[in-house]
Structure formats: structure tokens, C-alpha cells
Phi, psi and omega in degrees: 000148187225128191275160203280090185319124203267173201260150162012284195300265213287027173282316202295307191296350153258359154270354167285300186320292190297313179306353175267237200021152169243133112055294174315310170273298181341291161336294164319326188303290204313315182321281182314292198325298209311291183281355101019300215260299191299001169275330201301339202284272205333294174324300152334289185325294167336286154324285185288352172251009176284295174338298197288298200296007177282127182297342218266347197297125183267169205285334187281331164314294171339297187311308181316300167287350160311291178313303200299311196274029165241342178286314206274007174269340184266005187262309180303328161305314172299321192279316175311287151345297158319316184309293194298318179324321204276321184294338172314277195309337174275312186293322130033262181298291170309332167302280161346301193294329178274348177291314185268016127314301166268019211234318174315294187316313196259010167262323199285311163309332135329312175290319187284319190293318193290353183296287203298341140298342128009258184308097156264183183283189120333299179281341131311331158288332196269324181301323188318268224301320179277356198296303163342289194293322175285343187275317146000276188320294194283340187285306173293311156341275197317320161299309190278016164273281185333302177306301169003290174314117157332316213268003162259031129262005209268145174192164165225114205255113176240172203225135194204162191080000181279134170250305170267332183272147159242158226288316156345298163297325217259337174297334170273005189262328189282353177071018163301113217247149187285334170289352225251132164328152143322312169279318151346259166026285180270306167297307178255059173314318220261337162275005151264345167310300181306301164313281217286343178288294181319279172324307202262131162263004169298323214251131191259288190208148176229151163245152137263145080302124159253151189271141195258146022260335184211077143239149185234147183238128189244102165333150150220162144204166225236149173256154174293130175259136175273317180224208208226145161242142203262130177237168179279011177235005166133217191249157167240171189245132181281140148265177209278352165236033159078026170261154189257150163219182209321159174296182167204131158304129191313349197243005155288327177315143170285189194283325197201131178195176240236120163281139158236116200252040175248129224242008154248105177310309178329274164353313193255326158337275142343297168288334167304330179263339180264359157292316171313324191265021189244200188282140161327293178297347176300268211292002182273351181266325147340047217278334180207149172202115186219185254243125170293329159078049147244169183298323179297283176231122196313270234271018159281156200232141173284085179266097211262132185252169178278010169248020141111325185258191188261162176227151165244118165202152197296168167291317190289000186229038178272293189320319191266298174267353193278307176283350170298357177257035165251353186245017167231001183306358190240019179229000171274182177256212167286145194040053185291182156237114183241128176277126174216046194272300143256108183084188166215146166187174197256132160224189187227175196250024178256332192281301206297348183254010181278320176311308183284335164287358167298299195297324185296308191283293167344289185290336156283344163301307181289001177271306188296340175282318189301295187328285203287338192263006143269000171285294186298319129003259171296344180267308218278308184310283203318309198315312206273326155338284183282351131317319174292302205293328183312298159331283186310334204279314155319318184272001164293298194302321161288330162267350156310319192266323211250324191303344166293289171291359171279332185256336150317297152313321182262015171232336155226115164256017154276341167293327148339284213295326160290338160236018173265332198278002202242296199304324216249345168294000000 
């Protein structure tokens, strides 16, 4: 049979149709088709096998339906398959679909609860409103019961970073009083944080804390004394921010430690800090540090180290000149003097006292030479001196003698007149 091409018009108005379908149906057409074609199959099946009990089927017939009934058992396999395939994917599909059913439900239930809180009573709006102002209350109630109560002075004060202070002092430095609150306390720390920095000058920074119900813990930390400074009533300890405190006793003293024998804190500051930018190992090697006491430059210093030898080197250059005597100290010999005052090099104090006795035997040659050339000098003054009074006197004596006869003349001057006339005869 040969179907009859249909016209234009209704091809387009049944491609229209399906594209109007939705997915579903579609699926369903295809669905219905499938199974159409496995009855028809069935039927076929039927057929061939009413076909096969017939006795009269020759042996090439068989072969045959054989082959045809191993094709339609592999179509029909394919077709089974398929089949289970589409129903997976429709339960599937029905599943998904009761999942966003019941996901629908409980949004819609979520909507009705939050309505219903919504919607409150009066008296729930007026506790809503009043929840704030009661909660106040009761909170300022409770405190003030508290104060009331011995037991908001009661406190337990420990003290933790101490090494050298002691905690007692420091509880007594922070000015805390057995009257004083509990809340006090806790609210103004930071003034009492202060009072213990201020009094101890041993003490760097104290912190509180506190533990409910009343222990308050007060941090410390302690500043490091890097030396000692020497006095005629013993040692004091320098600390780490170039301040002095109180003496110590000699059996307080460490095995080895650093003297600085300078009597301006501005000064041991300044070293203190410029030992902080140098090497450890450096500055452990250090044993006395005084003061050189030269004419030339105010601010040098006298380093005595612990292998014996001296170092000079100015304060404003400790930072600067100072580690060059770890790369030349293993080429000096025992007890050098390494100079660093202008530039650096080494001598020994057998050189420096033959130089000062140079300088000494110079300078008295030049005091005796200044002494005789001001002795010839003063001889020199006098001769002219006294040539001068010579002078004034001889030329005094010569106006004496012509102011004579001038006076002479003028008292006879007829004697005058008789002896110019006796000259001229």
C-alpha cells in the first residue's frame, strides 16, 4: 500500500499541532506508539509459531523462522529494555515531582507560622516593647543587692612575671585597698596599671585581668639590668632603659657583669642603646666602661675588655667602631690599646708613655726657651731703657747751660755790650 502524499497545508497544521504539545505528551504519544508496535510484534510471533506445529513446514522453512525468531527475540530485547528505561526515568520524574510538592508544603507552612507571629495579641506587643526597660532593671536590681553585700569587696589579688620584685610591693604600689570594689577594679584598671609602672621603676608594663567571681590577676613584666654602676656605698643596677635603682649587696652581685662608670644618665642611656644595636657577644666581652677624660674629644670612653685589652672609642661612634674590634682582636697582641678616636690602629701603654714623655721633655724645652727669650727680652727692655733715661737727662742739662747765659745777658747787658766790643777790636 502506498500512502497518498498529503498537501502542504495540513503537514504544516500537524507540525503546528506538535509543537503546541507539551513534552509530556509528547513522551506519552511515543509511549502508546511503542506499545502498538510490541502488540503488533506479538501477534507476528503467533503467527509463526501456529505456522511452525503445522507438519507439512519443509526443513528450509524452519531455518528460516528460525533466523527471523532470533531477530525478533534480540528486537524484542532492545524494545524490553527500552521500555524499562522510559519507565525509570517516568518514576523518576514522579519522584522529583512529589519532592517539589512537598518542599511547596512546608514553604507554604513556614508562611502560615511566620503570619501567625505576625499577628501578635496587645499583650504581647506591650511585653514585646517592655522586654528592654525589664531586663534594666533587673540587671541595676542586681547590682545594687551586690554592692550592698560584703561580698562585692572581697577579692583575690595574685601577682605572675616577677622575678627580682616583689609581688607584695607591687600590690602595694598599684594602691589597691581592701575597701575598694570589686567593679572599681575591674572598670578602672588602667589607673592602677599606672601607679605600679610609676612607683617601680623596676616594672616595664602590669596588666589585669580578671576571673568571675572576684580573682583579679595583675601581669607584670620586669625590665633586664644589662650593668652595674660602682659607688663608694657599693653597686646599683643599671636597667634596660638606662636608669639606676637602688644599691645591692655584694653576694646579689652575678659571677660576671658589665661596670659603667659614668655619672650622666643622659650618657648611660646613649650607651645603653647603642649596646642594644650591637652583638651580644660583643658587648659580653666588655668588663669596665669610664669615662677617657680627653681634652680633645668630651664624649670619649675607656673600654676595659675581659682578654686584658683597652678600647677608646667616642659614644657617638659605639655603634659604628665598635664591632670592628671583633675582626681585629685575635691579630693583637696582649694588652694592646686599640684607639678609635680618629680612625683605628693599636698601640700599647709602654709606646703611649714613651710619646707622653716626648711630649713632656718638648714641652719643657719650650718652656725654657720662652723663660730665656723673655729674660733677654726684659735685658733688652732695661738697656733702652736706661739709655733713654740717659738721653732725657743730657738733653735736660743742655737746656739748662744755653737758658744761662741767656739770663745772664738779660740781667748786664752793658757788660755784654764791652765784650762783643773787646771781640771786635
Amino acid at each position: 500500500m502506498t500512502k497518498k502524499k498529503e498537501p502542504k497545508k495540513s503537514q504544516k497544521a500537524k507540525s503546528e499541532k506538535k509543537s503546541a504539545l507539551t513534552e509530556w505528551q509528547k513522551r506519552n504519544i511515543e509511549f502508546l506508539k511503542k506499545k502498538e508496535a510490541e502488540k503488533a510484534e506479538k501477534k507476528k510471533r503467533q503467527e509463526k509459531l501456529r505456522l511452525e506445529r503445522k507438519p507439512k513446514a519443509t526443513d528450509t522453512d524452519t531455518k528460516a523462522e528460525k533466523v527471523e525468531e532470533k531477530a525478533l527475540t534480540a528486537e524484542e530485547k532492545k524494545k524490553a529494555k527500552e521500555a524499562k528505561k522510559e519507565e525509570a526515568r517516568k518514576a523518576k520524574e514522579a519522584k522529583e515531582a512529589k519532592k517539589e510538592e512537598a518542599r511547596k508544603a512546608k514553604e507554604a507552612k513556614k508562611l502560615q507560622k511566620l503570619e501567625a507571629k505576625k499577628e501578635k495579641t496587645p499583650l504581647q506587643k506591650a511585653i514585646h516593647h517592655a522586654l528592654p526597660v525589664i531586663i534594666t532593671a533587673t540587671v541595676i536590681l542586681l547590682i545594687s543587692i551586690f554592692l550592698v553585700t560584703p561580698f562585692s569587696k572581697k577579692k583575690i589579688i595574685t601577682v605572675t612575671g616577677t622575678s627580682t620584685v616583689n609581688q607584695e610591693e607591687v600590690i602595694r604600689d598599684s594602691g589597691i585597698k581592701t575597701s575598694n570594689y570589686l567593679f572599681s577594679l575591674i572598670f578602672r584598671h588602667s589607673i592602677y596599671e599606672k601607679n605600679i609602672i610609676s612607683k617601680n621603676k623596676m616594672v616595664k608594663s602590669a596588666k589585669f585581668t580578671y576571673r568571675f567571681p572576684n580573682k583579679l590577676n595583675i601581669n607584670v613584666k620586669e625590665y633586664s639590668i644589662i650593668a652595674y654602676a660602682q659607688t663608694d656605698d657599693g653597686y646599683q643596677p643599671i636597667l634596660e632603659n638606662g636608669t639606676r635603682i637602688g644599691l645591692v649587696g655584694a653576694s646579689e652581685l652575678p659571677d660576671s657583669f658589665l661596670t659603667i662608670n659614668l655619672s650622666s644618665e643622659k650618657d648611660i642611656q646613649k650607651l645603653v642603646k647603642a649596646f642594644s644595636k650591637l652583638d651580644k657577644d660583643l658587648v659580653n666581652q666588655i668588663q669596665i666602661v669610664s669615662s677617657a677624660d680627653s681634652a680633645t674629644t668630651s664624649d670619649l670612653l675607656k673600654l676595659e675588655m675581659h682578654d686584658g685589652n683597652v678600647v677608646r672609642v667616642p659614644l657617638s661612634e659605639v655603634a659604628k667602631k665598635l664591632p670592628y674590634y671583633l675582626k681585629i682582636k685575635d691579630s693583637l697582641p696582649e694588652n694592646s690599646i686599640v684607639d678609635m678616636e680618629v680612625g683605628i690602629y693599636a698601640t700599647s701603654e709602654s709606646i703611649e708613655a714613651s710619646v707622653a714623655a716626648d711630649k713632656e721633655k718638648a714641652k719643657n724645652e719650650n718652656k725654657e726657651e720662652s723663660e730665656s727669650d723673655s729674660k733677654s727680652d726684659e735685658e733688652n727692655s732695661q738697656t733702652e731703657s736706661s739709655e733713654e733715661a740717659t738721653a732725657t737727662e743730657s738733653s735736660e742739662a743742655e737746656g739748662a747751660e744755653n737758658q744761662a747765659p741767656e739770663a745772664t745777658n738779660e740781667e748786664h747787658p752793658n757788660e755784654t755790650a764791652v765784650v762783643e766790643q773787646v771781640a771786635q777790636q
